[in-house]
DRENDO-1510 file (C-alpha; in Angstrom, 1 decimal, always signed):
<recs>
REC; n; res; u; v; w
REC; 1; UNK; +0.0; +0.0; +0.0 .
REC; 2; UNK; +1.1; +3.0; -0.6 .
REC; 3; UNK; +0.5; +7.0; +0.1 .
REC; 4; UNK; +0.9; +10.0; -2.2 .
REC; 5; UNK; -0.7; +12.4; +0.0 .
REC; 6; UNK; -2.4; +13.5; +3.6 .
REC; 7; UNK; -6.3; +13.0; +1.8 .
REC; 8; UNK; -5.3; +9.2; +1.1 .
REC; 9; UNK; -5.4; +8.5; +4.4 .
REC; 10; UNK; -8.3; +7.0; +6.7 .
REC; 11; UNK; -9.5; +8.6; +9.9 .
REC; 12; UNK; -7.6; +6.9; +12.5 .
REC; 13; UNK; -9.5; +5.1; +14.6 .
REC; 14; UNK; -11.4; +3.0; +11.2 .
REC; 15; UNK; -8.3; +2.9; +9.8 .
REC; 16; UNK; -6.7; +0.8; +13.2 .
REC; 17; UNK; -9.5; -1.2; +13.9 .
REC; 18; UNK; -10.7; -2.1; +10.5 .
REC; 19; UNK; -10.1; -5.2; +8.5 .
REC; 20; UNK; -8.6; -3.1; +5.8 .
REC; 21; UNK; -5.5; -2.1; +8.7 .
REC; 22; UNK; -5.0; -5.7; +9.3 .
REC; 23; UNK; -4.4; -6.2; +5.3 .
REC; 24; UNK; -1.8; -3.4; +5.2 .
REC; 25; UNK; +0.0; -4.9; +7.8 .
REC; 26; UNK; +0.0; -8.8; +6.1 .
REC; 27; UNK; +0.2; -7.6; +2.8 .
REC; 28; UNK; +3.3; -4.5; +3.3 .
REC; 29; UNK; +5.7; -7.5; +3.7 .
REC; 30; UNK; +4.3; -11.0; +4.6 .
REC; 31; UNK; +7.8; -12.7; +5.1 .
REC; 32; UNK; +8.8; -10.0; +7.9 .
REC; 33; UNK; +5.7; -8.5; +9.5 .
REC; 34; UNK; +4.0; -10.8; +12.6 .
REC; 35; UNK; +0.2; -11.2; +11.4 .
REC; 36; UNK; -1.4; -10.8; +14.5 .
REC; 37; UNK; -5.0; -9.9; +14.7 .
REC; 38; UNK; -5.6; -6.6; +16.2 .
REC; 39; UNK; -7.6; -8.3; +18.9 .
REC; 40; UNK; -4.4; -10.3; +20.1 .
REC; 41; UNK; -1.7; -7.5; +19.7 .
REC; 42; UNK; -4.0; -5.2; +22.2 .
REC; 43; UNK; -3.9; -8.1; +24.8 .
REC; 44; UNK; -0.3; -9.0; +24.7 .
REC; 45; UNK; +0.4; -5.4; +25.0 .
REC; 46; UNK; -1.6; -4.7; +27.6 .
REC; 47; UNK; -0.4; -7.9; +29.6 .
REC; 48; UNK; +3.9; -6.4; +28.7 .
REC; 49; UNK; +2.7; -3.4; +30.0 .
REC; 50; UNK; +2.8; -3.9; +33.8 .
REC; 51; UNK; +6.6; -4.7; +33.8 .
REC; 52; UNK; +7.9; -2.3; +31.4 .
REC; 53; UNK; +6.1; +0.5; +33.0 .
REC; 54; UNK; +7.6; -0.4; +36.2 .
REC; 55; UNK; +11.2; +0.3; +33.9 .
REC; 56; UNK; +9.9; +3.6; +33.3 .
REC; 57; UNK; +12.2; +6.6; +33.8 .
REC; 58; UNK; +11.6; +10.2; +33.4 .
REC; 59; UNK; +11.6; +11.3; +29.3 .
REC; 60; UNK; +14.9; +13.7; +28.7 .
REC; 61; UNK; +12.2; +16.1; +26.0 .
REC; 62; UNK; +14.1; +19.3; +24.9 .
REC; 63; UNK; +10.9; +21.8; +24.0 .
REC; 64; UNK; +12.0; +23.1; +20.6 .
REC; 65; UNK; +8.7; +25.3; +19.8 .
REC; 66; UNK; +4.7; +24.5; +20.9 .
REC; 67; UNK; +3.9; +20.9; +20.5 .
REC; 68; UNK; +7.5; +20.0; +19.2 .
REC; 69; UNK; +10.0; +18.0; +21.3 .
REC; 70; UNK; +13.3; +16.9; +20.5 .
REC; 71; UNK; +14.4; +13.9; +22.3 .
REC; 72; UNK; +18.3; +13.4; +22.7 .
REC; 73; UNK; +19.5; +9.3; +21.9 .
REC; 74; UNK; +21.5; +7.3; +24.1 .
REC; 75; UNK; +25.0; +6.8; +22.3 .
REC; 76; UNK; +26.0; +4.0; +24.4 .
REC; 77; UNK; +23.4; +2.2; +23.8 .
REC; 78; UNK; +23.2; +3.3; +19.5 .
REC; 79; UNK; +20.2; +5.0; +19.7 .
REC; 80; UNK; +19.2; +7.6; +17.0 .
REC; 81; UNK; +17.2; +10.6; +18.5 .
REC; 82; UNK; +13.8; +11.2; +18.3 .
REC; 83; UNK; +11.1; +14.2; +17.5 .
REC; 84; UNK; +7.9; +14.1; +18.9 .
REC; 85; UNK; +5.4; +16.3; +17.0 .
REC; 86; UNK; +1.8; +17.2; +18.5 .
REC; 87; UNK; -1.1; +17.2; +15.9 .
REC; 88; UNK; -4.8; +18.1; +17.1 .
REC; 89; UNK; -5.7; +14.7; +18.0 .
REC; 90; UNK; -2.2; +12.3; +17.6 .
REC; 91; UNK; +1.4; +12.2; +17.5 .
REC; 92; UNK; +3.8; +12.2; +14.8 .
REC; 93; UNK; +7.7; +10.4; +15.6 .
REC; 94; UNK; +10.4; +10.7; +13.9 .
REC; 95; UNK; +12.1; +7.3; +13.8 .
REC; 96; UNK; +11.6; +4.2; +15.0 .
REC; 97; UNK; +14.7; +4.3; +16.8 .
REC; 98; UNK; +16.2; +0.5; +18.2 .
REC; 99; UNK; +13.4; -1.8; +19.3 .
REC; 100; UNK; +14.9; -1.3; +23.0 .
REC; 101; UNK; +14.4; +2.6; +22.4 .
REC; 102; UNK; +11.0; +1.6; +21.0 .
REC; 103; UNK; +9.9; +0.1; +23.9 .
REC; 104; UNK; +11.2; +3.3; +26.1 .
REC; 105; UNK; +9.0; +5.7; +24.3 .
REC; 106; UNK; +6.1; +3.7; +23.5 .
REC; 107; UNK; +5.7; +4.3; +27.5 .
REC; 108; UNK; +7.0; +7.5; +28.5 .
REC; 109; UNK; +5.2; +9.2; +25.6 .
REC; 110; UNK; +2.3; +10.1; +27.8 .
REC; 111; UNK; +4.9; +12.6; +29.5 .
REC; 112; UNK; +4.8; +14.8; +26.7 .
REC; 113; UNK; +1.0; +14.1; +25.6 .
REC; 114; UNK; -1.8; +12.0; +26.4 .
REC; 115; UNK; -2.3; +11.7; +22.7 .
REC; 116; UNK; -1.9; +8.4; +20.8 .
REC; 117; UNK; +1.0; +8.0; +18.6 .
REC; 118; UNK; -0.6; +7.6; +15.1 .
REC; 119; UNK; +2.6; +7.9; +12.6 .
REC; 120; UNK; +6.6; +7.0; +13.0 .
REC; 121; UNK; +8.5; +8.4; +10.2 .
REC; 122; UNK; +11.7; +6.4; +9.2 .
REC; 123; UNK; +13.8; +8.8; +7.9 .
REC; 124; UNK; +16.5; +6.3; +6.3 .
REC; 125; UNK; +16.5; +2.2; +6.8 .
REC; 126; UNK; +19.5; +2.1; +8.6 .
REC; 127; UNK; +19.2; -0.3; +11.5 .
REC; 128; UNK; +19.2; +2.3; +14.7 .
REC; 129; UNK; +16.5; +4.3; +12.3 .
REC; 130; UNK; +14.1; +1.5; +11.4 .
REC; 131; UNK; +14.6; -1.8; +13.8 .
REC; 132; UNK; +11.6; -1.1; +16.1 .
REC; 133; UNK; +8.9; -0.4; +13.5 .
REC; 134; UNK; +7.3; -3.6; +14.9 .
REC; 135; UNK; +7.2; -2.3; +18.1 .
REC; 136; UNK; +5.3; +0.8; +16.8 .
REC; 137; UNK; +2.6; -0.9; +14.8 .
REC; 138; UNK; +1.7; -3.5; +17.3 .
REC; 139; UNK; +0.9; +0.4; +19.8 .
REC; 140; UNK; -1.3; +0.9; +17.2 .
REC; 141; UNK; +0.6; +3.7; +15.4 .
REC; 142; UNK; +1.2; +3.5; +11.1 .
REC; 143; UNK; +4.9; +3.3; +10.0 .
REC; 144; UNK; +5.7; +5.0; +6.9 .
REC; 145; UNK; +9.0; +6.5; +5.3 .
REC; 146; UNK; +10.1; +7.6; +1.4 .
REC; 147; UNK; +10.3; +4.6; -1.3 .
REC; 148; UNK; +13.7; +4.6; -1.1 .
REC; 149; UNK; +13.7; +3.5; +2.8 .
REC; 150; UNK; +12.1; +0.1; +1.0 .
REC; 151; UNK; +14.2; +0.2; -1.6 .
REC; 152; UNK; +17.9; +0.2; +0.5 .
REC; 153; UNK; +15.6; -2.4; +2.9 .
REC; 154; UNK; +15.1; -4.8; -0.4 .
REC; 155; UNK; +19.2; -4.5; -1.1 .
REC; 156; UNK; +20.3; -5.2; +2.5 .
REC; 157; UNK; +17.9; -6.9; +4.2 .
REC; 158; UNK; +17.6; -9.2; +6.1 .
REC; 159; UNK; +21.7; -9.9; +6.6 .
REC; 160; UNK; +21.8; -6.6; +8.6 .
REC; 161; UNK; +18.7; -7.7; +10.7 .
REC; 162; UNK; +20.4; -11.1; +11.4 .
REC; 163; UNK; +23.8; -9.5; +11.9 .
REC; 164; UNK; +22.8; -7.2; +14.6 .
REC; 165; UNK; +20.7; -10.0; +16.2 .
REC; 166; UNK; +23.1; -11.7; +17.0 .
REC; 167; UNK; +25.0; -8.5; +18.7 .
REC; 168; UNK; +21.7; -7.0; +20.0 .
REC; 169; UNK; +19.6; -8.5; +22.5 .
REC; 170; UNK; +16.6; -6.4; +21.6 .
REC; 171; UNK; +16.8; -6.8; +18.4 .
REC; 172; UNK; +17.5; -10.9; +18.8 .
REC; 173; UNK; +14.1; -11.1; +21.2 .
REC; 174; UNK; +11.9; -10.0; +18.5 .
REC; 175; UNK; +12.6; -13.5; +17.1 .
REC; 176; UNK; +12.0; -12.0; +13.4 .
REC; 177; UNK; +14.4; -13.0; +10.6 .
REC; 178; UNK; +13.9; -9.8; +8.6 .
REC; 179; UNK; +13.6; -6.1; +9.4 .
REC; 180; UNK; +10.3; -5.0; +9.4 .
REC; 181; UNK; +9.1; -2.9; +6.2 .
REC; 182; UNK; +7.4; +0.7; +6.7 .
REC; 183; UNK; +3.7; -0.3; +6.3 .
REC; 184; UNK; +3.4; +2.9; +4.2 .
REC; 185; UNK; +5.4; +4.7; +1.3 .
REC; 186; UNK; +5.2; +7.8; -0.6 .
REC; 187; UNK; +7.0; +8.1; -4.2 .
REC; 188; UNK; +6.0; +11.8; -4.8 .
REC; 189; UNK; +7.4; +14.8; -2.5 .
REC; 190; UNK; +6.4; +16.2; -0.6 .
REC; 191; UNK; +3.9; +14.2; +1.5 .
REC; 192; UNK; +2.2; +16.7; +3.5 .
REC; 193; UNK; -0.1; +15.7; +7.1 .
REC; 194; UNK; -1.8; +18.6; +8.4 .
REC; 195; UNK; -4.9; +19.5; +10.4 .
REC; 196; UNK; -6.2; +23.0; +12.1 .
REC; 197; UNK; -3.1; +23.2; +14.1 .
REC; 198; UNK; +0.1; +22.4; +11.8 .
REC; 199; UNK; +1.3; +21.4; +8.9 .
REC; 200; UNK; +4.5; +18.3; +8.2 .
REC; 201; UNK; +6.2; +18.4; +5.2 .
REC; 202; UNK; +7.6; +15.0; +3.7 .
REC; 203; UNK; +10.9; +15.5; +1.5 .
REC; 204; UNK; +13.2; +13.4; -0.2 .
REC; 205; UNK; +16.3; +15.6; -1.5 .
REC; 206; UNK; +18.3; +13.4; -3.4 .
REC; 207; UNK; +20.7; +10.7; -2.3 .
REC; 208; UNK; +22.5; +11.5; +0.5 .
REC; 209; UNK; +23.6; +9.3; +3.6 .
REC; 210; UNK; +21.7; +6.9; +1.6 .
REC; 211; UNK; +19.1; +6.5; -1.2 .
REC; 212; UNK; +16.2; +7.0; +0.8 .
REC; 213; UNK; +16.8; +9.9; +2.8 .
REC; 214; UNK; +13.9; +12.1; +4.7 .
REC; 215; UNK; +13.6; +15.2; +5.9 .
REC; 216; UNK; +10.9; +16.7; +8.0 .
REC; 217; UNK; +10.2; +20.1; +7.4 .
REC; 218; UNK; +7.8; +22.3; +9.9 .
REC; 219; UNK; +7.1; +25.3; +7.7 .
REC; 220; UNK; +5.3; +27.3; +10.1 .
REC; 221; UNK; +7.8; +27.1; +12.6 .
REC; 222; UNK; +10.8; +26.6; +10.4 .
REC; 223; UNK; +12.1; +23.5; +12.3 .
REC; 224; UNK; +14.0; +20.9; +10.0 .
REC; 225; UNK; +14.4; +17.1; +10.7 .
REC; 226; UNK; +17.6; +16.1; +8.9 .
REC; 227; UNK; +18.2; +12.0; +10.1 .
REC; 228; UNK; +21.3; +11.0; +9.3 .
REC; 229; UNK; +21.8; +13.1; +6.0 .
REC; 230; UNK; +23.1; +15.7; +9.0 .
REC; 231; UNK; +24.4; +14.8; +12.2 .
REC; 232; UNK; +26.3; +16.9; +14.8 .
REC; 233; UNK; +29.4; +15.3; +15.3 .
REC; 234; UNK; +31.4; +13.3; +13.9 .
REC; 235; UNK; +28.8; +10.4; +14.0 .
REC; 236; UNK; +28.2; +9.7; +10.3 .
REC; 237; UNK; +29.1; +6.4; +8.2 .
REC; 238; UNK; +29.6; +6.7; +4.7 .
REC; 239; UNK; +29.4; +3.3; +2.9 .
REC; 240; UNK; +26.1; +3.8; +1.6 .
REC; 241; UNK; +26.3; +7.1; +0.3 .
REC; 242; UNK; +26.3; +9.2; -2.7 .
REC; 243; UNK; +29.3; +11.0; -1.5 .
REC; 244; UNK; +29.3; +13.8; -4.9 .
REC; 245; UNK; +25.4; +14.1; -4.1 .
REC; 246; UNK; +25.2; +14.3; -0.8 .
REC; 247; UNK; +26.4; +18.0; -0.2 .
REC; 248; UNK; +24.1; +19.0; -3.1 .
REC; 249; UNK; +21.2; +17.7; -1.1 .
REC; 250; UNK; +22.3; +19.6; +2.2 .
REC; 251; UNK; +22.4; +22.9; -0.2 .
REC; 252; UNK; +18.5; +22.1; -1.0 .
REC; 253; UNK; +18.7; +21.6; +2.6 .
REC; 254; UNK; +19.4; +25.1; +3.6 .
REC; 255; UNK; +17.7; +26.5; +0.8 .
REC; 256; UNK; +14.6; +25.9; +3.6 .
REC; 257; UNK; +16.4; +28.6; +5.5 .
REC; 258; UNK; +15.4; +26.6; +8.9 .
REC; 259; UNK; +15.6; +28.6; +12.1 .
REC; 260; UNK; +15.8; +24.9; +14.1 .
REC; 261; UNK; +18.2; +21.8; +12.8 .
REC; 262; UNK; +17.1; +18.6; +14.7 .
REC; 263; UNK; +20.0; +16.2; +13.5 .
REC; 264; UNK; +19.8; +12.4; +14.1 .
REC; 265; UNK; +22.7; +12.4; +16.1 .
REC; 266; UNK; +24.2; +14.8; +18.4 .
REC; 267; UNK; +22.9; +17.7; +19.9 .
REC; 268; UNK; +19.8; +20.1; +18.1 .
REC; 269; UNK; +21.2; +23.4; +16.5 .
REC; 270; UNK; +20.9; +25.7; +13.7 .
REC; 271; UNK; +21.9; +25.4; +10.2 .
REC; 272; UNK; +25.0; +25.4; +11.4 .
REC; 273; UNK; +24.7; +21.7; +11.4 .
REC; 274; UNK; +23.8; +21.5; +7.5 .
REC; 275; UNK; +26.8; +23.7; +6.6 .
REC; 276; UNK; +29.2; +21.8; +9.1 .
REC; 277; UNK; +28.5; +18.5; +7.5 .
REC; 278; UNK; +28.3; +19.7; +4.0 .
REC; 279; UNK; +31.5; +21.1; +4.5 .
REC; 280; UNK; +33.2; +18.4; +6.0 .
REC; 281; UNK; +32.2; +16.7; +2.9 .
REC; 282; UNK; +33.3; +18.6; +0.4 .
REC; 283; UNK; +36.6; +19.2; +2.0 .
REC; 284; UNK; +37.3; +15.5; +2.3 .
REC; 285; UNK; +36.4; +14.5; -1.4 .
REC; 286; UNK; +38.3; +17.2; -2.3 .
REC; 287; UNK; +41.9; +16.3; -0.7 .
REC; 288; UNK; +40.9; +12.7; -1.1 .
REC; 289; UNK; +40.3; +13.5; -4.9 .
REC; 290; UNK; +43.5; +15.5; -5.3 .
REC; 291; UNK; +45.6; +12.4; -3.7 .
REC; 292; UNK; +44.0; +9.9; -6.0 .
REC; 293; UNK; +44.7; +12.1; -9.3 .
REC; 294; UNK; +48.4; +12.3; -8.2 .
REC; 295; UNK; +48.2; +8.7; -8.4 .
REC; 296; UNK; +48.3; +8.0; -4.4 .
REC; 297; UNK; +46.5; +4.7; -2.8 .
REC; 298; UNK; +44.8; +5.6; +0.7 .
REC; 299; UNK; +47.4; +3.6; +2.5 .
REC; 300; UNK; +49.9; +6.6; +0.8 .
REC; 301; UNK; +47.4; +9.2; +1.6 .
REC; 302; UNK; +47.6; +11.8; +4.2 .
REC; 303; UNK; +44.6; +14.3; +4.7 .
REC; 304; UNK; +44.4; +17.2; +7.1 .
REC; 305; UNK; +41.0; +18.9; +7.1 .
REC; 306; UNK; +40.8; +22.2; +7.7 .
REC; 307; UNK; +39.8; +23.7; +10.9 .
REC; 308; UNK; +36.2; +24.6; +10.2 .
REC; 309; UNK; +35.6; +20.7; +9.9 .
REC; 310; UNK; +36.9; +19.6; +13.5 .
REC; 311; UNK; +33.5; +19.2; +14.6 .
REC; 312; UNK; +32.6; +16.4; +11.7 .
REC; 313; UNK; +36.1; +14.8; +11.7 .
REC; 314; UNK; +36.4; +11.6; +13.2 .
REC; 315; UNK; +39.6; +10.9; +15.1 .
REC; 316; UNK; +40.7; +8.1; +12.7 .
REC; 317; UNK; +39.6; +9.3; +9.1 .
REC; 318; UNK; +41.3; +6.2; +7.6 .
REC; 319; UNK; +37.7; +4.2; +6.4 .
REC; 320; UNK; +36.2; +7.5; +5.4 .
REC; 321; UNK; +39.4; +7.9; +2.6 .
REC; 322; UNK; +39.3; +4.5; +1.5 .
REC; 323; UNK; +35.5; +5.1; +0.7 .
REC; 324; UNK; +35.8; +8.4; -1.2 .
REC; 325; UNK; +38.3; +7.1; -2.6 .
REC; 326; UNK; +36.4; +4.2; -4.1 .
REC; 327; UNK; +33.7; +6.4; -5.1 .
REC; 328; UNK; +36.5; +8.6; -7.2 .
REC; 329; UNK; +38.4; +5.9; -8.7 .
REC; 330; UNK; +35.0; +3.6; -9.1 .
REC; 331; UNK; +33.0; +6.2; -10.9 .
REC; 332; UNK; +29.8; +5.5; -9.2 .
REC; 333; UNK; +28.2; +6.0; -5.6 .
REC; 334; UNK; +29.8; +4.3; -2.7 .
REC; 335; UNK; +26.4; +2.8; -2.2 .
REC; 336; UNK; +26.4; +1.1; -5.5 .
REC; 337; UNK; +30.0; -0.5; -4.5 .
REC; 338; UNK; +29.9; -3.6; -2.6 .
REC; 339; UNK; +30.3; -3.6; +0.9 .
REC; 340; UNK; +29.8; -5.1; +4.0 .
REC; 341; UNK; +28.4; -2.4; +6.6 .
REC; 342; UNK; +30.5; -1.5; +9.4 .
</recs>
């Protein structure tokens, strides 16, 4: 199933408990999502619900503007963070986050709202990004992301599900073999939700970080979710990118003007955050580029960064060479070389 814009989409209390929500979630992707009728999942929610509420700690919410949170990850634990958004009668999140983080939020939400969680955006399909959608749908709420989220999910799935199951327990006690799909996806952009009190925008910019990249964009209050295709930090992996593309995309980026950047890693900011990472970026393929056309391998390479860039550099820039390199001497997207994620 899929959604090309905000009128598509049922009221949300038919659209949970009718037979036709049942079909979405057994037809999105039979061989990864558990067909459990909605009867069941309410029960063994309600019966998990006693024990993980007694877990329950206090949610870190940074207020950003009315109605909008920004909720800082955990880093030791790989979590992504997380927006909250407040519609008239529902929530929007962005990112499933971890299934572990999942969990966290699905019962501290109330903190912030008494009002239901009725979408979780996946910006991109990488695992910290995507691995609790399960734990979404079976609250009730509608996963949904750009094609391209399915698309990077078709190409790498399910070896990183069953790779990080074996190195995550909360991802190994779902006792799935595949990564659950979005249930929903939009091809055209942007996909707009809005109601009395706001209006979402839905972008895809180009391929960045990877081919699916999102972007949440809060015209009113000129607040911009950015994922992973800018992070504050040096907190980026490259292996899946369009590395010529991907500053490109941050200039479209900017061209939003946003007042608030809400990265998925690292701390919220300004658009100070686009320009530091498209930047860093450029700088990099640049020296990396001027190496390889004097005929240098990266084991001969040595790249200083200017100054500007400390904040995206990573203390060891030895796998982020080797990769622009490939893209330079490949001629084509690091994504389209093949790798093994690290």
């Amino acid at each position: 199933m899929q959604i090309e814009s905000a009128s598509s989409v049922p009221p949300p209390f038919n659209f949970l408990l009718s037979k036709g929500w049942e079909a979405v979630i057994q037809s999105r992707n039979p061989r990864s999502i558990l067909r459990i009728p909605t009867p069941a999942v309410i029960l063994l929610f309600a019966l998990a619900t006693p024990l993980l509420s007694a877990q329950t700690t206090h949610l870190d919410a940074q207020k950003i503007a009315s109605g909008v949170w920004f909720l800082p990850g955990d880093a030791s634990k790989g979590y992504c963070n997380n927006i909250v958004i407040e519609m008239k009668d529902y929530l929007i999140v962005i990112d499933a986050n971890y299934p572990g983080r999942a969990r966290e939020l699905i019962h501290q939400m109330h903190q912030l709202s008494p009002k239901p969680v009725r979408f979780v955006f996946d910006t991109h399909a990488h695992r910290d990004h995507s691995y609790g959608n399960i734990l979404w749908t079976e609250a009730g709420a509608t996963t949904f992301a750009y094609q391209g989220v399915d698309d990077e999910m078709d190409r790498y799935e399910p070896t990183r599900w069953q790779t990080t199951a074996v190195e995550r327990e909360d991802v190994r006690a779902l006792n799935l073999t595949d990564a659950p799909r979005p249930q929903l996806v939009f091809h055209k952009s942007p996909f707009i939700l809005r109601d009395s009190t706001r209006e979402v925008q839905f972008y895809f910019l180009g391929w960045a970080h990877t081919r699916g990249d999102g972007f949440v964009w809060l015209p009113k209050e000129r607040i911009l979710c950015t994922g992973d295709a800018a992070v504050n930090g040096p907190r980026n992996k490259l292996w899946d990118a369009n590395l010529a593309s991907w500053p490109k995309v941050l200039d479209k980026a900017l061209a939003f003007s946003p007042l608030h950047v809400l990265p998925g890693h690292g701390t919220a900011g300004g658009p100070e955050i686009l320009i530091g990472q498209r930047d860093f970026l450029l700088d990099l393929y640049a020296a990396v580029k001027q190496q390889a056309d004097a005929a240098k391998t990266p084991a001969q390479m040595t790249v200083a960064l200017p100054a500007h860039d400390q904040n995206w550099t990573p203390k060891d820039l030895t796998q982020d060479v080797a990769i622009t390199y490939t893209e330079i001497t490949q001629h084509k997207p690091a994504g389209d070389i093949p790798h093994v994620w690290k």
